[in-house]
SEKOLVO-282511 format. One record per residue (C-alpha): residue number from 1; chain; z, x, y. Coordinates in steps of 0.001 Angstrom, whole numbers. Layout:
REM SEKOLVO-282511
NUM_A_Z_X_Y .
...
This chain:
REM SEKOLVO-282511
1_A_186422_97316_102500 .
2_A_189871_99022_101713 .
3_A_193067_96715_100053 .
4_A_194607_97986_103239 .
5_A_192828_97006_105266 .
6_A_193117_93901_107430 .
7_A_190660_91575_109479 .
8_A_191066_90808_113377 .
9_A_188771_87960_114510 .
10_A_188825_87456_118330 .
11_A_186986_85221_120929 .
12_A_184198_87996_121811 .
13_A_183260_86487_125077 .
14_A_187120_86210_126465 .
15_A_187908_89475_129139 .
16_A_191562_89525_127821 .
17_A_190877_88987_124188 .
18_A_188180_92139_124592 .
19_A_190787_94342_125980 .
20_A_193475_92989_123251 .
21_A_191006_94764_120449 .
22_A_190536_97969_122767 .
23_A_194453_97754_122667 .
24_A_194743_97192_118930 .
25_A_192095_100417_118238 .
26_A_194226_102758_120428 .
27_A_197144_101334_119031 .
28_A_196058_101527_115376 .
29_A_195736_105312_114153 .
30_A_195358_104806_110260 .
31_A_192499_102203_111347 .
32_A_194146_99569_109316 .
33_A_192590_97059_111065 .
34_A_188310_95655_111118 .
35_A_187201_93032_113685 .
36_A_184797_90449_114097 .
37_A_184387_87630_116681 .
38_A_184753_83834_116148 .
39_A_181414_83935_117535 .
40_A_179659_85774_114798 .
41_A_178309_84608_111324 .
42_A_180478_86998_109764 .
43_A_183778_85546_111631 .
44_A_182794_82084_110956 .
45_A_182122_82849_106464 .
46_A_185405_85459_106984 .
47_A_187387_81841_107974 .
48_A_185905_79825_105947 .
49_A_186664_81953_102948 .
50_A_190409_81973_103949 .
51_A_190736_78114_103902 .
52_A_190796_77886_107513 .
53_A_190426_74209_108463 .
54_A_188372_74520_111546 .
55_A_186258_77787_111556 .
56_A_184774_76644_115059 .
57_A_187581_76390_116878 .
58_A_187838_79188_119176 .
59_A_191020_79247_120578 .
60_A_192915_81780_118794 .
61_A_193050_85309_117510 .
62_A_193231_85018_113564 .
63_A_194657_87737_111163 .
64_A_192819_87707_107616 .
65_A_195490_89763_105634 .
66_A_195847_89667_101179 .
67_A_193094_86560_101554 .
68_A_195519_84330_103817 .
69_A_194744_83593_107708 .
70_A_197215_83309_110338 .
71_A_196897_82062_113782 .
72_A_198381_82613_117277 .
73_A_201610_83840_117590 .
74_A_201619_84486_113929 .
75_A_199137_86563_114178 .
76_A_199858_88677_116879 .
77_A_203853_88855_115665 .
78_A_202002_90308_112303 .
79_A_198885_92666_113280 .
80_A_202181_94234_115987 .
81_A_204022_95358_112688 .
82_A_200997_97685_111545 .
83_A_200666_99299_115475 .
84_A_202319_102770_116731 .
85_A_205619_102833_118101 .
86_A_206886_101039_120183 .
87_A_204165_98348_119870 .
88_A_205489_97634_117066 .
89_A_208427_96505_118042 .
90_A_207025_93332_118593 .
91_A_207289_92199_115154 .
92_A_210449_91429_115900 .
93_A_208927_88421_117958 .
94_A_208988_86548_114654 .
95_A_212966_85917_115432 .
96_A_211721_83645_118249 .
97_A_211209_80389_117015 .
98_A_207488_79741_116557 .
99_A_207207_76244_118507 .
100_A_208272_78342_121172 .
101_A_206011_81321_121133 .
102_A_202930_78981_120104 .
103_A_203651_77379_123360 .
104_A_203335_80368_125039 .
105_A_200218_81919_123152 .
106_A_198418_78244_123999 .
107_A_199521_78542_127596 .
108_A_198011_81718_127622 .
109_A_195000_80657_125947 .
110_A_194554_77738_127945 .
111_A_193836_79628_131198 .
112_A_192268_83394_129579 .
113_A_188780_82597_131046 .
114_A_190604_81541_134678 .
115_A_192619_84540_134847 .
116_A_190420_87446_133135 .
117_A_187025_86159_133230 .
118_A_184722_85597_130465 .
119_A_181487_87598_129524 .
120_A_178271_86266_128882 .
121_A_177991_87951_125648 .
122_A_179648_89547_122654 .
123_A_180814_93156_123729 .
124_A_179196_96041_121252 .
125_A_181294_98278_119868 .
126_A_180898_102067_120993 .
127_A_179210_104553_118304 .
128_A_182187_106142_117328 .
129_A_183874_102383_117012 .
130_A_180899_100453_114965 .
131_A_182422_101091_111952 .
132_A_185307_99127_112597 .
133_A_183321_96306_113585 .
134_A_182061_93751_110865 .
């Protein structure tokens, strides 16, 4: 795996998180980015080797970048900064304090399964896509 490169590990049963990855590959040209789910073996020892405190918990997208983790809002103000124009725009989010846009992210979080459904199953990557899949 490239020094450039940077890990996405999402809740690969969540509808919304799913389509956030989908979003992040078309988003991504240079293909900075590799995913994983929470789910997965790989996800959990990928945590774990960051320091996270609580590999189970499964209520957040975490960004493994230079061999630190970030969480929520953090993470999604952070992995925006490496996206195409205009996404990434949204690394400007940071300026919002983070109390406030963790509130938010939980909020969102809280309710993902209620309002985009969950699957029963990890989703597999397409052919083309494995690669970027741990």
């Amino acid at each position: 795996m490239g020094e450039n490169r940077k890990i996405i590990l999402f809740d690969g049963v969540c509808n919304l998180c799913s389509w956030a990855v989908n979003f992040i590959i078309d988003h991504d040209p240079q293909g900075k980015f590799l995913f994983a789910s929470l789910q997965s073996d790989i996800g959990q020892q990928l945590l774990q080797r960051a320091g996270h405190p609580n590999p189970e918990a499964l209520d957040s997208v975490v960004l493994i970048e230079d061999g630190q983790w970030f969480a929520q809002s953090d993470a999604a103000v952070k992995i925006a900064r490496h996206l195409s124009f205009p996404i990434t725009l949204f690394k400007y989010g940071r300026l919002i304090p983070t109390p406030l846009r963790d509130s938010i992210y939980q909020w969102v979080s809280r309710n993902r399964y209620r309002w985009f459904g969950k699957q029963e199953a990890c989703q597999l990557p397409s052919p083309e896509l494995k690669a970027r899949f741990l």
